[in-house]
N, CA, C and O atoms as a Maestro MAE file, in Angstrom:
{
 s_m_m2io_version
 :::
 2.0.0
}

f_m_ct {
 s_m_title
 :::
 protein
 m_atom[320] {
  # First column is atom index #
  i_m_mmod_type
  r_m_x_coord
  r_m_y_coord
  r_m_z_coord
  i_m_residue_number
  s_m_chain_name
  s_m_pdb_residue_name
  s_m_pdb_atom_name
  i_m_atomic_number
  :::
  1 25 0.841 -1.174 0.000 1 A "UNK " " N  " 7
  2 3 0.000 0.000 0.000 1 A "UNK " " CA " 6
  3 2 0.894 1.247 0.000 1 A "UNK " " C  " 6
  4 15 1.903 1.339 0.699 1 A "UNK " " O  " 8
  5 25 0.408 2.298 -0.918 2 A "UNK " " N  " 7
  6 3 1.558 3.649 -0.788 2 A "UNK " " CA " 6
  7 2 0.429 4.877 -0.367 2 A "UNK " " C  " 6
  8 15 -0.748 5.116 -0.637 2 A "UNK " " O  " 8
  9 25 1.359 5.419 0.345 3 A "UNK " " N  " 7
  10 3 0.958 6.814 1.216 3 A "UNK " " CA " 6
  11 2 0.746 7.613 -0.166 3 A "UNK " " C  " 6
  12 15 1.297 7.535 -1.264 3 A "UNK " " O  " 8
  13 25 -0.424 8.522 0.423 4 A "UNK " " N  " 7
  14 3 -0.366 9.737 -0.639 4 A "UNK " " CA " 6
  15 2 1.638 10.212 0.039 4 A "UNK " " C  " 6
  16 15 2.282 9.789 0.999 4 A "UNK " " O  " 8
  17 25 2.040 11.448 -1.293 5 A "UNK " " N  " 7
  18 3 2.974 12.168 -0.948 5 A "UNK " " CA " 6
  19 2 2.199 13.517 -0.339 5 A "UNK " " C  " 6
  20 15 1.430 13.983 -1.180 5 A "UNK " " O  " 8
  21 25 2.211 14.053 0.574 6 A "UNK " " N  " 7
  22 3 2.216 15.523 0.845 6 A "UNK " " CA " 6
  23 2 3.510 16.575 1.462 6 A "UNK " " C  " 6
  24 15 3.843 16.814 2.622 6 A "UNK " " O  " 8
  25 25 3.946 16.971 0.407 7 A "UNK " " N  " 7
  26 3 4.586 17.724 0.379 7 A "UNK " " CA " 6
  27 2 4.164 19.623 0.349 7 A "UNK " " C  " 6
  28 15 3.200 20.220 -0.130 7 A "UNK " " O  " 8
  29 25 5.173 20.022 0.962 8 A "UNK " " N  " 7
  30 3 4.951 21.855 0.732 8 A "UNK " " CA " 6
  31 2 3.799 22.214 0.098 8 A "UNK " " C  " 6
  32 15 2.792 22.612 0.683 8 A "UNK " " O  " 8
  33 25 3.967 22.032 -1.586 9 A "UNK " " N  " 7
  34 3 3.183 22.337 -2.235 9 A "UNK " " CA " 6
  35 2 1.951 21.880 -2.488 9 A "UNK " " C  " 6
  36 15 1.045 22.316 -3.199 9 A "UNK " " O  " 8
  37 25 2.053 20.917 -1.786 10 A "UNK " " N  " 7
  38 3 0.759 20.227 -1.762 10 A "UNK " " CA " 6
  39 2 -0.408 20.672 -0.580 10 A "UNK " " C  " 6
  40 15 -1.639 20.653 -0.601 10 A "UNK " " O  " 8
  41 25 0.486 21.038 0.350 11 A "UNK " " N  " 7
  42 3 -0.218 21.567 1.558 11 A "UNK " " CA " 6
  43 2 -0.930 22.924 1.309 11 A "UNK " " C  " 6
  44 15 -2.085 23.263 1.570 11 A "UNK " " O  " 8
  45 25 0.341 23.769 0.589 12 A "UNK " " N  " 7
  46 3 -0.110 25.059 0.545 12 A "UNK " " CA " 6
  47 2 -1.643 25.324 -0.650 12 A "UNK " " C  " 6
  48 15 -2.255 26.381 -0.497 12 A "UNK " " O  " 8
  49 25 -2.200 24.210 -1.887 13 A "UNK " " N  " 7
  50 3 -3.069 24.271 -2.513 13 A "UNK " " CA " 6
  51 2 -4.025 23.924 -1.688 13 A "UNK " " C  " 6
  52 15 -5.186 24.296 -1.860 13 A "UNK " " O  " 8
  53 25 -3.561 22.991 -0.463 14 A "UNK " " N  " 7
  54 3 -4.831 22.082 0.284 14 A "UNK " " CA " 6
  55 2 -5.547 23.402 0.447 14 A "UNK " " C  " 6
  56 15 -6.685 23.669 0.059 14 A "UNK " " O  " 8
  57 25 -4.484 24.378 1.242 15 A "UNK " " N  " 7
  58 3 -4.855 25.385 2.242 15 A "UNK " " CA " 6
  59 2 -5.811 26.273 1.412 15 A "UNK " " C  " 6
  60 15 -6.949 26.572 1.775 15 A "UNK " " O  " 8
  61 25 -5.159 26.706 0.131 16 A "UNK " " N  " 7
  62 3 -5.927 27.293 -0.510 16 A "UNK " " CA " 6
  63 2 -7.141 26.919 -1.328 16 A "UNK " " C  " 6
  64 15 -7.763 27.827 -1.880 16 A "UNK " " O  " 8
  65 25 -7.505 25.755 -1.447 17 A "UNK " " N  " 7
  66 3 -8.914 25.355 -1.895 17 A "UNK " " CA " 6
  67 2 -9.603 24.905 -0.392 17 A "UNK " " C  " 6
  68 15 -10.739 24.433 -0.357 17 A "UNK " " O  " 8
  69 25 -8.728 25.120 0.930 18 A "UNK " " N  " 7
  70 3 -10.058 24.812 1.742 18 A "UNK " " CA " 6
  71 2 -10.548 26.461 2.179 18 A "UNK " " C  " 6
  72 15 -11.583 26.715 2.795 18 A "UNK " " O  " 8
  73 25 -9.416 27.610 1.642 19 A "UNK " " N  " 7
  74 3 -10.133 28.750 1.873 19 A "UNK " " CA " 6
  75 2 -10.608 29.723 0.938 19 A "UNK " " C  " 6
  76 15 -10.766 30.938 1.053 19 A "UNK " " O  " 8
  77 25 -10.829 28.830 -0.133 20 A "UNK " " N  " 7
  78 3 -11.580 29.214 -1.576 20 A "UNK " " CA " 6
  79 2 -13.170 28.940 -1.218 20 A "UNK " " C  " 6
  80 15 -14.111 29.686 -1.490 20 A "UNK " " O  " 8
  81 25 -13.230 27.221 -0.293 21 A "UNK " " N  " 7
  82 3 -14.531 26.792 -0.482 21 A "UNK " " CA " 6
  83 2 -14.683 27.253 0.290 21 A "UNK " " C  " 6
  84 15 -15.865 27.591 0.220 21 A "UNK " " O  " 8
  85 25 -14.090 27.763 1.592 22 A "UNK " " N  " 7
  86 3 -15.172 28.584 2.694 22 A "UNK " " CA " 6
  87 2 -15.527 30.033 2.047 22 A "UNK " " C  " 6
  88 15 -16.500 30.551 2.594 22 A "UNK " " O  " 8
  89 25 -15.070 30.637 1.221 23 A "UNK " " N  " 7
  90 3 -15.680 31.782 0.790 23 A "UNK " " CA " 6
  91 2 -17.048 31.368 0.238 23 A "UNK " " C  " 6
  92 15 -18.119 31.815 0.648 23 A "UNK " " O  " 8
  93 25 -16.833 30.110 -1.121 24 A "UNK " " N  " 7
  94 3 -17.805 30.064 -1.986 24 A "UNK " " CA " 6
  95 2 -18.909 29.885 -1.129 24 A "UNK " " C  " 6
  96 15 -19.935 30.005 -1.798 24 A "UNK " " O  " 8
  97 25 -19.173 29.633 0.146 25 A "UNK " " N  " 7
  98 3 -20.061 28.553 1.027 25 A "UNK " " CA " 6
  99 2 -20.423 29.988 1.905 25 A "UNK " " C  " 6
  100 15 -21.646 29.916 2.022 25 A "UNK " " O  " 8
  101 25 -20.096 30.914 2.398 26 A "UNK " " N  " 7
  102 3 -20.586 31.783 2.630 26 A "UNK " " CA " 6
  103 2 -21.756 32.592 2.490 26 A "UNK " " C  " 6
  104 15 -22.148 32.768 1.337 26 A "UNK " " O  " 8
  105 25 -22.511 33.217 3.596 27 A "UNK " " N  " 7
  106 3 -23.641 33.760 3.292 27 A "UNK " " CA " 6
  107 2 -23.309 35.274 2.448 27 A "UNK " " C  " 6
  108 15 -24.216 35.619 1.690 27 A "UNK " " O  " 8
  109 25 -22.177 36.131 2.513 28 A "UNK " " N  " 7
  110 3 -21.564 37.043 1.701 28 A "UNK " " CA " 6
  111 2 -21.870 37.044 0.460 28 A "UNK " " C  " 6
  112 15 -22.662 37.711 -0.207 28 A "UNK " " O  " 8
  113 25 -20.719 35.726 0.087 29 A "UNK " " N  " 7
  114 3 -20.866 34.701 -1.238 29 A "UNK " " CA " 6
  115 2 -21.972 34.931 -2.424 29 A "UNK " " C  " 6
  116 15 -22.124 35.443 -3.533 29 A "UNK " " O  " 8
  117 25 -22.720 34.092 -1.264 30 A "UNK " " N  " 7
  118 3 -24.216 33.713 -2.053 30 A "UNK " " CA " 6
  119 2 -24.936 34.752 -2.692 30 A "UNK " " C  " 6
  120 15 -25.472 34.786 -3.799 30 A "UNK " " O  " 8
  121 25 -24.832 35.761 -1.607 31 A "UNK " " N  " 7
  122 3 -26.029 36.814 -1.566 31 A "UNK " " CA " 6
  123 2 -25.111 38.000 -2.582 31 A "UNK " " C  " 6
  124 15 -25.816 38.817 -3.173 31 A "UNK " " O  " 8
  125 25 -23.877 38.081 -2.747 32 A "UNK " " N  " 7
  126 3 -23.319 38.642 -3.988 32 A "UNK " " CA " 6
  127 2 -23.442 38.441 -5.314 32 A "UNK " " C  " 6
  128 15 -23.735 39.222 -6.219 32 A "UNK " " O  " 8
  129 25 -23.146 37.141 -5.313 33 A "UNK " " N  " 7
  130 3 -23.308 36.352 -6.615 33 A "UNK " " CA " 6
  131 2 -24.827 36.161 -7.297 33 A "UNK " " C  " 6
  132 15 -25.165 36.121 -8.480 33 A "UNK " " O  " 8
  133 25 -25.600 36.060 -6.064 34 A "UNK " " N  " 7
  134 3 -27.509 36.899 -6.970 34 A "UNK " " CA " 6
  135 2 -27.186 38.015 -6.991 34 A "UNK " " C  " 6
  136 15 -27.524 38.519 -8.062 34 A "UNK " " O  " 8
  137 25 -26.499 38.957 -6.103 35 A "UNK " " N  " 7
  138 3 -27.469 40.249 -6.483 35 A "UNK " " CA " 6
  139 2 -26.648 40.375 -8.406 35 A "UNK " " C  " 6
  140 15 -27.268 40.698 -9.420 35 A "UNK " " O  " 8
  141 25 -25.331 40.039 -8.320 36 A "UNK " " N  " 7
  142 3 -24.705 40.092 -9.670 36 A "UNK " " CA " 6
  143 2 -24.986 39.305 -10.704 36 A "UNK " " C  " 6
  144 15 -24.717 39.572 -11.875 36 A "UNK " " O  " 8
  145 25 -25.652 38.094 -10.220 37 A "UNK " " N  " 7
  146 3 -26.582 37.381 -11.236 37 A "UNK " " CA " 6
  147 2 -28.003 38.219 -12.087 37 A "UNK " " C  " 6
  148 15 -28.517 38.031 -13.190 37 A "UNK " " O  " 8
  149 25 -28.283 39.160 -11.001 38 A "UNK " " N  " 7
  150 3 -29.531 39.566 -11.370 38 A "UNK " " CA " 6
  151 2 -29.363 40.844 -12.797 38 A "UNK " " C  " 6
  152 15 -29.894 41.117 -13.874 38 A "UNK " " O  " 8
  153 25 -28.203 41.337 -11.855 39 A "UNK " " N  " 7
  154 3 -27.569 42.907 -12.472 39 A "UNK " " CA " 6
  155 2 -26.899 42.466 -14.430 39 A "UNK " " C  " 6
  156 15 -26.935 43.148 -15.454 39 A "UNK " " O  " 8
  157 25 -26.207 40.625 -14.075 40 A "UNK " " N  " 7
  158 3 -25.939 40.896 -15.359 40 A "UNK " " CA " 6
  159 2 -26.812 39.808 -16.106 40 A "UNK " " C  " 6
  160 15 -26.321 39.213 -17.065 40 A "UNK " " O  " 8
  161 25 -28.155 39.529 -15.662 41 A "UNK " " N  " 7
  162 3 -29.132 38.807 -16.658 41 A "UNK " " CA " 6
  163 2 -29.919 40.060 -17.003 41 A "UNK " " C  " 6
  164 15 -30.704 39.998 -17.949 41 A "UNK " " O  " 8
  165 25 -29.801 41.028 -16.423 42 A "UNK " " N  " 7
  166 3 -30.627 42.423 -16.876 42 A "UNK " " CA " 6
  167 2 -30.248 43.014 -18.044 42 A "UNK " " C  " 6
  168 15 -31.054 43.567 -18.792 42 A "UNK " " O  " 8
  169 25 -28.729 42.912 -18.314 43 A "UNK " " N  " 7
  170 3 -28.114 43.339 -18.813 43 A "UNK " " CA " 6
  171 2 -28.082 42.846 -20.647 43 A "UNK " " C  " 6
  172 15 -27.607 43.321 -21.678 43 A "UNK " " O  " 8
  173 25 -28.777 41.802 -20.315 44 A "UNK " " N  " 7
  174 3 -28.782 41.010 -21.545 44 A "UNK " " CA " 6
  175 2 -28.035 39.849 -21.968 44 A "UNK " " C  " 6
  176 15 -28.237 39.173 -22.977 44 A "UNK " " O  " 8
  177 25 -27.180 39.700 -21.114 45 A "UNK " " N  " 7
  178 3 -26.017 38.137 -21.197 45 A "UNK " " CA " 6
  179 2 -27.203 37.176 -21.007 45 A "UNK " " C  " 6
  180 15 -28.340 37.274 -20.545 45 A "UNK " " O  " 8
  181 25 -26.420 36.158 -21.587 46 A "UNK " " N  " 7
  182 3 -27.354 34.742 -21.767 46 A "UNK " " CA " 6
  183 2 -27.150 34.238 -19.944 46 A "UNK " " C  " 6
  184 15 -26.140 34.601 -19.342 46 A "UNK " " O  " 8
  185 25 -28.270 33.366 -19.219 47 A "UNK " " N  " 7
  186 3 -28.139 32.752 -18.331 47 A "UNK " " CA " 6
  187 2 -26.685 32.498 -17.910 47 A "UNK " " C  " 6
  188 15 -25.834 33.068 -17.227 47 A "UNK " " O  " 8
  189 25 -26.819 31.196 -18.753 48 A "UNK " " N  " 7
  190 3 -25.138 30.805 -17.937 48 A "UNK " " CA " 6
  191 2 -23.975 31.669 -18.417 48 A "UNK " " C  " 6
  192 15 -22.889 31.101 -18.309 48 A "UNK " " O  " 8
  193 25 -23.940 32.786 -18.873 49 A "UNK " " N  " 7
  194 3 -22.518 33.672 -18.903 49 A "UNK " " CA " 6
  195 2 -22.879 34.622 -18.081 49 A "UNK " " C  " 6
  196 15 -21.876 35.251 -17.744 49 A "UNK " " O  " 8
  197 25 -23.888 35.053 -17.568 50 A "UNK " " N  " 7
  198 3 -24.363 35.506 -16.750 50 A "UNK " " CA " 6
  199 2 -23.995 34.863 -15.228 50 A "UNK " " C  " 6
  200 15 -23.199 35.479 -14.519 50 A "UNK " " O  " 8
  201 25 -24.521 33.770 -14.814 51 A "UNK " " N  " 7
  202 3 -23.898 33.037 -13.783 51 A "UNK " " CA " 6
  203 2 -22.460 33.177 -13.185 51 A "UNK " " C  " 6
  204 15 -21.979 33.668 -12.165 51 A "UNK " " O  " 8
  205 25 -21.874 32.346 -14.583 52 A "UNK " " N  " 7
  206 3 -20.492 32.135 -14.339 52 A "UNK " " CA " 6
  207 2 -19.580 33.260 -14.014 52 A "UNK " " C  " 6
  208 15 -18.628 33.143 -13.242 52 A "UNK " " O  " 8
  209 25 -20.095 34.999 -14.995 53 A "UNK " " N  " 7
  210 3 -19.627 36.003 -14.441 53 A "UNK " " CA " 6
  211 2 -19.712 36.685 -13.095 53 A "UNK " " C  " 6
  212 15 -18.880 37.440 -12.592 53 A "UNK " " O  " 8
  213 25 -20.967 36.248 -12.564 54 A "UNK " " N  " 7
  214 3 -21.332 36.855 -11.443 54 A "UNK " " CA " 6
  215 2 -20.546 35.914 -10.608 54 A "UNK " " C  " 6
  216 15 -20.051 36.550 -9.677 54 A "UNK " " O  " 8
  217 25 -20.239 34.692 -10.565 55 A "UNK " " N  " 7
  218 3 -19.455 33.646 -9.633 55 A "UNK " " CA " 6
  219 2 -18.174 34.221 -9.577 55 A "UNK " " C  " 6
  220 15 -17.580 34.457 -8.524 55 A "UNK " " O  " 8
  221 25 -17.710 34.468 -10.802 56 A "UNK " " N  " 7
  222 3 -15.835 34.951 -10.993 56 A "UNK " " CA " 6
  223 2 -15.753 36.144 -10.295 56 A "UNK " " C  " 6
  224 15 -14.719 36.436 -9.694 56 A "UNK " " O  " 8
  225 25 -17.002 37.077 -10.309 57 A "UNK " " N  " 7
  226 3 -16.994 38.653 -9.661 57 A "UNK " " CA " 6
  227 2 -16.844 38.454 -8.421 57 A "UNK " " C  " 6
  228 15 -15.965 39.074 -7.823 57 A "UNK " " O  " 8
  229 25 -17.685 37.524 -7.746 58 A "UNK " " N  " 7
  230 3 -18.165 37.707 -6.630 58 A "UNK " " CA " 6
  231 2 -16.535 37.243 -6.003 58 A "UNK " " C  " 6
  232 15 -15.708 37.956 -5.434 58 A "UNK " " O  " 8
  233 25 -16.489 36.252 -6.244 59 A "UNK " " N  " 7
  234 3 -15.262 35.526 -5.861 59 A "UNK " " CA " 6
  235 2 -14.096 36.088 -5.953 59 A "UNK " " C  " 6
  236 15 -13.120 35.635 -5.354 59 A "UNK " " O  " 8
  237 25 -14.060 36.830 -6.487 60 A "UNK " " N  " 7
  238 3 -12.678 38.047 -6.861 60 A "UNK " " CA " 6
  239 2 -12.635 38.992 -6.243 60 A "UNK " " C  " 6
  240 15 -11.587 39.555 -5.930 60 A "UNK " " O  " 8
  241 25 -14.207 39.505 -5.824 61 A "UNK " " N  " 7
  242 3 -14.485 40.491 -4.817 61 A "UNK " " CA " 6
  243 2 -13.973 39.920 -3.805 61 A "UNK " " C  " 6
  244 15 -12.886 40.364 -3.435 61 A "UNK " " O  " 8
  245 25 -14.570 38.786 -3.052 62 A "UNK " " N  " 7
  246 3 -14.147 38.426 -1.763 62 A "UNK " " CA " 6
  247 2 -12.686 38.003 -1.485 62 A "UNK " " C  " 6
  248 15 -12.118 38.103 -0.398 62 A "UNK " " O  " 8
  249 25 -12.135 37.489 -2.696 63 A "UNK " " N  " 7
  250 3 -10.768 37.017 -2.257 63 A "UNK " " CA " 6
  251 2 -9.932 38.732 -2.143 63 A "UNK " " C  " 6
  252 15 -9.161 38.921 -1.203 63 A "UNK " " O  " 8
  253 25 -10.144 39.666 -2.993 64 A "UNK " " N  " 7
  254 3 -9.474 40.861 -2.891 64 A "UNK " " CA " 6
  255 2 -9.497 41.628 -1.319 64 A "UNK " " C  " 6
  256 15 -8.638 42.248 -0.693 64 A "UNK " " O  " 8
  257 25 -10.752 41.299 -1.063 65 A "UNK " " N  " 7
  258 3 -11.735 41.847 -0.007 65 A "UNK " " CA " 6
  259 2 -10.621 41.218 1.663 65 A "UNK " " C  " 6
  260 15 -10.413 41.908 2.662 65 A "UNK " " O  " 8
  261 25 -10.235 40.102 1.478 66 A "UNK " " N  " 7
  262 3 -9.326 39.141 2.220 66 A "UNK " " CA " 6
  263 2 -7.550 39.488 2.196 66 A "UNK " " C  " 6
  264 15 -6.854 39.374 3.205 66 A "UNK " " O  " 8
  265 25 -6.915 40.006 0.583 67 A "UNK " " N  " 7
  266 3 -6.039 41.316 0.535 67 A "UNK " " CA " 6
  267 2 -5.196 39.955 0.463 67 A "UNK " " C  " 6
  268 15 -4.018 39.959 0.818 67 A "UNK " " O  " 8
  269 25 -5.874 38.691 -0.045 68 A "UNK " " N  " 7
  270 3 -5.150 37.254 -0.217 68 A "UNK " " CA " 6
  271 2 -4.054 37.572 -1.579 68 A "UNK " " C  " 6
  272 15 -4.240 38.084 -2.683 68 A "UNK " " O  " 8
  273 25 -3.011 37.075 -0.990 69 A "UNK " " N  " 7
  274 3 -1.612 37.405 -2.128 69 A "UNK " " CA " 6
  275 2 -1.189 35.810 -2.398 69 A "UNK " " C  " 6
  276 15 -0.643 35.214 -1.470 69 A "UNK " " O  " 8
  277 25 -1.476 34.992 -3.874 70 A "UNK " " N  " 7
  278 3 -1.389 33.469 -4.324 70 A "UNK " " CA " 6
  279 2 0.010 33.733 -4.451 70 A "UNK " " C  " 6
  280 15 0.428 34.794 -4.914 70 A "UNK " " O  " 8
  281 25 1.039 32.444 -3.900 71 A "UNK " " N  " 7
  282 3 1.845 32.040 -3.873 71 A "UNK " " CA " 6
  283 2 2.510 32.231 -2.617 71 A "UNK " " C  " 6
  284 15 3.515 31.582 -2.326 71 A "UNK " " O  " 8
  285 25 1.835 33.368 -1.611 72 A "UNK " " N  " 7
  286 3 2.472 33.172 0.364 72 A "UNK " " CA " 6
  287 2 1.771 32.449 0.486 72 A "UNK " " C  " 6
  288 15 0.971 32.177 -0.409 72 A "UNK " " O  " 8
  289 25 1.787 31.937 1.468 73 A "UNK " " N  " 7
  290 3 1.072 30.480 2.747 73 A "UNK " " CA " 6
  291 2 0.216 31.496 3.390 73 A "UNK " " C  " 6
  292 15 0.444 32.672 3.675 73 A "UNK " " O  " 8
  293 25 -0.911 30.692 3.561 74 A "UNK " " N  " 7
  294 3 -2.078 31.231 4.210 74 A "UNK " " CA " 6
  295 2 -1.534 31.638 5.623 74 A "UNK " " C  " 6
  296 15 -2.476 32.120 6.252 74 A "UNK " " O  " 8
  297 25 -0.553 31.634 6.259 75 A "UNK " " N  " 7
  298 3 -0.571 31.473 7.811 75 A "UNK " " CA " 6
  299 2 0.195 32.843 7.781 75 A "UNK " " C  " 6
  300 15 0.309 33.553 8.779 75 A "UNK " " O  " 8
  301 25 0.697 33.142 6.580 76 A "UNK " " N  " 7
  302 3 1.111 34.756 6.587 76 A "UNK " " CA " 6
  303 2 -0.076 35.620 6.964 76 A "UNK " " C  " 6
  304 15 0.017 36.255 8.014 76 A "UNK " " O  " 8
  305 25 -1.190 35.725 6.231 77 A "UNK " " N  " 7
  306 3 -2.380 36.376 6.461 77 A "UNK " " CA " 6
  307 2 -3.160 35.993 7.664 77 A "UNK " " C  " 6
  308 15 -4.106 36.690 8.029 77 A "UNK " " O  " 8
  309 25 -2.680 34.533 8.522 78 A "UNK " " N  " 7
  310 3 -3.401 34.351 9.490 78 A "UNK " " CA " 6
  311 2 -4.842 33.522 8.992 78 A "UNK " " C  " 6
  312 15 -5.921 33.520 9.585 78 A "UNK " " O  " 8
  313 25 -4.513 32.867 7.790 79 A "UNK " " N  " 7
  314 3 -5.771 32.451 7.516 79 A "UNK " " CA " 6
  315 2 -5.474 30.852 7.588 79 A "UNK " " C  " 6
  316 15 -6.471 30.130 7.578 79 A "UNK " " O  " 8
  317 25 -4.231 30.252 7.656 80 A "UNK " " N  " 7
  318 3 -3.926 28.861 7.819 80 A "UNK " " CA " 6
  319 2 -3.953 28.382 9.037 80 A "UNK " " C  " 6
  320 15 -3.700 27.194 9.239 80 A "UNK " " O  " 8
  :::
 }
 m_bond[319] {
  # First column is bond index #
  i_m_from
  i_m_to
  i_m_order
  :::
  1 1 2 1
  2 2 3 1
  3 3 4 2
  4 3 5 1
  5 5 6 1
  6 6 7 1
  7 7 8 2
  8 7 9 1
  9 9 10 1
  10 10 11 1
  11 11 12 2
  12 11 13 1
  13 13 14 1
  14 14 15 1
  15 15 16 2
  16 15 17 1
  17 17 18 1
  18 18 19 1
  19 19 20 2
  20 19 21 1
  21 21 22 1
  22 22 23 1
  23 23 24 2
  24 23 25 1
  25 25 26 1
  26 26 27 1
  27 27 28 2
  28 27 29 1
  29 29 30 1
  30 30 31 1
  31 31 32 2
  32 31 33 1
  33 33 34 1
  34 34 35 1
  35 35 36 2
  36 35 37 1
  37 37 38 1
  38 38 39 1
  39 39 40 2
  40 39 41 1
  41 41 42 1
  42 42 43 1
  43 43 44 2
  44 43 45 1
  45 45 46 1
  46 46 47 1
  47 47 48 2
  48 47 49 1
  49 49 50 1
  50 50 51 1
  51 51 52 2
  52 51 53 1
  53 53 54 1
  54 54 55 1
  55 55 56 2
  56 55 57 1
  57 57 58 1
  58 58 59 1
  59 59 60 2
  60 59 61 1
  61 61 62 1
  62 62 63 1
  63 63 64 2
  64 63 65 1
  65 65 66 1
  66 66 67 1
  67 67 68 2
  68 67 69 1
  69 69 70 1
  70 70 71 1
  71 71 72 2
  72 71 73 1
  73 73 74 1
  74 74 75 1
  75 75 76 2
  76 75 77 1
  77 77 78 1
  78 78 79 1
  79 79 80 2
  80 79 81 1
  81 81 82 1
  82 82 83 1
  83 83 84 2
  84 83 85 1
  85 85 86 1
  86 86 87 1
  87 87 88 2
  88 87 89 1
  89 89 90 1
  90 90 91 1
  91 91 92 2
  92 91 93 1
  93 93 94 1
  94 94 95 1
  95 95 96 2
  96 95 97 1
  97 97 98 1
  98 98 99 1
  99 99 100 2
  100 99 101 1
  101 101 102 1
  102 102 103 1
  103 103 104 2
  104 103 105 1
  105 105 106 1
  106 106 107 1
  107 107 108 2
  108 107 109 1
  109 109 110 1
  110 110 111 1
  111 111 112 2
  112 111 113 1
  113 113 114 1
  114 114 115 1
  115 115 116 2
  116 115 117 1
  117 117 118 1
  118 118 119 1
  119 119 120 2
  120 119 121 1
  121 121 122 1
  122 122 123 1
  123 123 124 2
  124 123 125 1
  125 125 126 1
  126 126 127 1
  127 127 128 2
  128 127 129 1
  129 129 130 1
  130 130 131 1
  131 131 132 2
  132 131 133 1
  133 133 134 1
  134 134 135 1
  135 135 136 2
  136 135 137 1
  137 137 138 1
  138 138 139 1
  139 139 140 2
  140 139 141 1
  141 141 142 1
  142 142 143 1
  143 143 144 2
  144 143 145 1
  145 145 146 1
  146 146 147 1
  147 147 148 2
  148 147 149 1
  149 149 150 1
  150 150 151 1
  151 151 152 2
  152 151 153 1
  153 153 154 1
  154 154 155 1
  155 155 156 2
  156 155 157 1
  157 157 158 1
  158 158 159 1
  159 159 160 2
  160 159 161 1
  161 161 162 1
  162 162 163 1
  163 163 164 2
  164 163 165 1
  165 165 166 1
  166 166 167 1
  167 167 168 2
  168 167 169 1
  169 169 170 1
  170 170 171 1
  171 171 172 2
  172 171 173 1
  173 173 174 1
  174 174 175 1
  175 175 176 2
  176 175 177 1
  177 177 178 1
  178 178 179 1
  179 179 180 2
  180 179 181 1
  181 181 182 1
  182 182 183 1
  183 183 184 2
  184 183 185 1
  185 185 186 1
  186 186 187 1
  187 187 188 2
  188 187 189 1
  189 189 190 1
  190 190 191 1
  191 191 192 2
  192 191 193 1
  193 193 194 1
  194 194 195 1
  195 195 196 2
  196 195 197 1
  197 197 198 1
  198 198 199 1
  199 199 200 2
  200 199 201 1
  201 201 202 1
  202 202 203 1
  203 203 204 2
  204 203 205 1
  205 205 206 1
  206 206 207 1
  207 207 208 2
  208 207 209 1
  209 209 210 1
  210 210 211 1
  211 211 212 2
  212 211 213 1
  213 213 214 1
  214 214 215 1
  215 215 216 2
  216 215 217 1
  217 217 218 1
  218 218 219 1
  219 219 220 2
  220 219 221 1
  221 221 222 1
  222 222 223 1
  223 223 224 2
  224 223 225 1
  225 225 226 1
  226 226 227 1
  227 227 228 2
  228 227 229 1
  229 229 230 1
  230 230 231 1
  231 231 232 2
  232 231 233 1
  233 233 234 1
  234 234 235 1
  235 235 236 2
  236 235 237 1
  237 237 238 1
  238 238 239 1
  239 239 240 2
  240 239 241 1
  241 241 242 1
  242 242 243 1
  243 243 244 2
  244 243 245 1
  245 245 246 1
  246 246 247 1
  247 247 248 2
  248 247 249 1
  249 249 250 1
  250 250 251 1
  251 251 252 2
  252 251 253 1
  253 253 254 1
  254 254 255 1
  255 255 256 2
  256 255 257 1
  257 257 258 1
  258 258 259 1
  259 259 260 2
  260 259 261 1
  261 261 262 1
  262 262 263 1
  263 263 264 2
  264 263 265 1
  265 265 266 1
  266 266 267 1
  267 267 268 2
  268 267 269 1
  269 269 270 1
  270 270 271 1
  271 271 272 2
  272 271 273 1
  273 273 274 1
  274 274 275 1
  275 275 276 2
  276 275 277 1
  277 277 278 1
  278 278 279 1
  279 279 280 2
  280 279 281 1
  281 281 282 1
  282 282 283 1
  283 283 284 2
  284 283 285 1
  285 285 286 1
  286 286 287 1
  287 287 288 2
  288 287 289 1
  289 289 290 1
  290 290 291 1
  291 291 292 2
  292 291 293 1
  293 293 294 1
  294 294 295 1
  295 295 296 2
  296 295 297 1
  297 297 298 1
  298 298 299 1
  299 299 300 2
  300 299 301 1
  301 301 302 1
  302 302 303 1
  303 303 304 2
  304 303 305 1
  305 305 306 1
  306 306 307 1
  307 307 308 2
  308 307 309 1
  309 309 310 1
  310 310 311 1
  311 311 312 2
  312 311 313 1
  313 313 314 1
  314 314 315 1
  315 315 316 2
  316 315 317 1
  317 317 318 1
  318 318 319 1
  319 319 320 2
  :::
 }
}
């Protein structure tokens, strides 16, 4: 039987997709990503480019919002 490897880099993606999904899972989150769902199905974008933009916004908002810098370790920001 073989061990996963976890190494550095492996840790530091863990870290960052387990504090990707606590954003997405957020009541913030959610309630961004409608109100920007709403703003750009108004707008005339089809449904799902509509969606998917309001997901990338929202999510870009909040990670900026967090002042998160990809490639330090979360435990710099205090978030690991």
């Amino acid at each position: 039987m073989m061990l996963p490897v976890r190494d550095h880099e492996h840790q530091e993606r863990f870290d960052y997709s387990r504090f990707i999904a606590g954003i997405c899972l957020s009541e913030t989150f959610v309630a961004l990503k409608k109100e920007l769902e709403k703003l750009y199905g108004s707008s005339g974008e089809d449904e799902l480019n509509s969606s998917r933009l309001a997901f990338q916004d929202a999510l870009y908002a909040l990670i900026s919002e967090q002042d998160l810098e990809f490639k330090k370790p979360l435990a710099v920001f205090g978030k690991g």
